[in-house]
N, C-alpha and C positions, 0 to 999 in steps of 0.2 A: 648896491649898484646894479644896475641892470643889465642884463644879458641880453649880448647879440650872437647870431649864427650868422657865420660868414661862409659863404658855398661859391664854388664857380664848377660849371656844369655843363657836359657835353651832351648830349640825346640818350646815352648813354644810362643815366642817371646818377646817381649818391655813391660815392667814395667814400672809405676813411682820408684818405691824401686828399680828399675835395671838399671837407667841411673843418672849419676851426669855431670854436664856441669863444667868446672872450666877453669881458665885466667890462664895460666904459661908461660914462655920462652919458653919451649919445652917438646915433649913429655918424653924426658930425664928427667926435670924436675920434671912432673908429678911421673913418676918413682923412684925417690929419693926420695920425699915426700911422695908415697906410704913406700918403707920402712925405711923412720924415722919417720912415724907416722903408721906405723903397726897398732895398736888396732882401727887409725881412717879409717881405709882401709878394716880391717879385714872381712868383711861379703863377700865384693867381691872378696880380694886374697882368703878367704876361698873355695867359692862355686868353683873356677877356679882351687886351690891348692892342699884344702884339706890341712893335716899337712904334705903335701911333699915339703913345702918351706922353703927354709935354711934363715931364717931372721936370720943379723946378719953376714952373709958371704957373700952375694949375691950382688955384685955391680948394680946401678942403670942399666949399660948396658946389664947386663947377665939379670937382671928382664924382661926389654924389649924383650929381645930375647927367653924367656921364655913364654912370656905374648902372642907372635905373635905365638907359636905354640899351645894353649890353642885350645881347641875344644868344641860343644857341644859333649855330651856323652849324650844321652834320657836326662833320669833325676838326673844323676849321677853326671855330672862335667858339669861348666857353661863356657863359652867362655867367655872372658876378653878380653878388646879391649881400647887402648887410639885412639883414631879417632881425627885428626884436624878438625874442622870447619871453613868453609868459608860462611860469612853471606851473601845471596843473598836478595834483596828487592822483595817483591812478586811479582811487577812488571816486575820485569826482569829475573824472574825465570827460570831454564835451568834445565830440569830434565831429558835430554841424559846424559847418563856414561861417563867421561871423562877417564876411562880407568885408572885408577891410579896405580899405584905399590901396591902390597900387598891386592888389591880387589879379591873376590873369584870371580868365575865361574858366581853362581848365581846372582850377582850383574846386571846380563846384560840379565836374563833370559834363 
């Protein structure tokens, strides 16, 4: 099953309290079980939301589409991100940008 990395992010950068790794099908998935388990979710749609998130009306795909326009704000509002993961062996590690869809700018310096 596949691996996602789930962050939400101040300017700040990478916490252990600000990264969960989890197995799902997809990030759709991930998405769904974000809101059917809302209160187990809660700190990171919080810091991302704030009470502007319609739980309860809000389809897994409208979350996702939500969740990809999320931003740092300084210390105001935290970025929320499901990310796939592809495990590379340390030996064979490749750490040029493959250029992916939905990478920002900085990603590539």
């Amino acid at each position: 099953m596949p691996l996602f990395l789930i962050t939400t992010l101040y300017d700040e950068g990478i916490s252990p309290n600000l990264v969960r790794v989890v197995e799902a099908e997809s990030a759709l998935a991930v998405a769904a079980h974000m809101l059917h388990y809302s209160d187990s979710w809660g700190y990171f749609l919080y810091r991302s939301f704030g009470q502007d998130l319609p739980l309860g009306i809000l389809t897994p795909e409208e979350l996702l589409e939500r969740i990809q326009h999320t931003s740092v704000d300084g210390d105001s509002t935290a970025q929320l991100r499901i990310t796939p993961l592809v495990v590379q062996s340390l030996d064979l590690i490749v750490t040029t940008p493959a250029f992916q869809p939905g990478a920002l700018f900085s990603d590539f310096g």
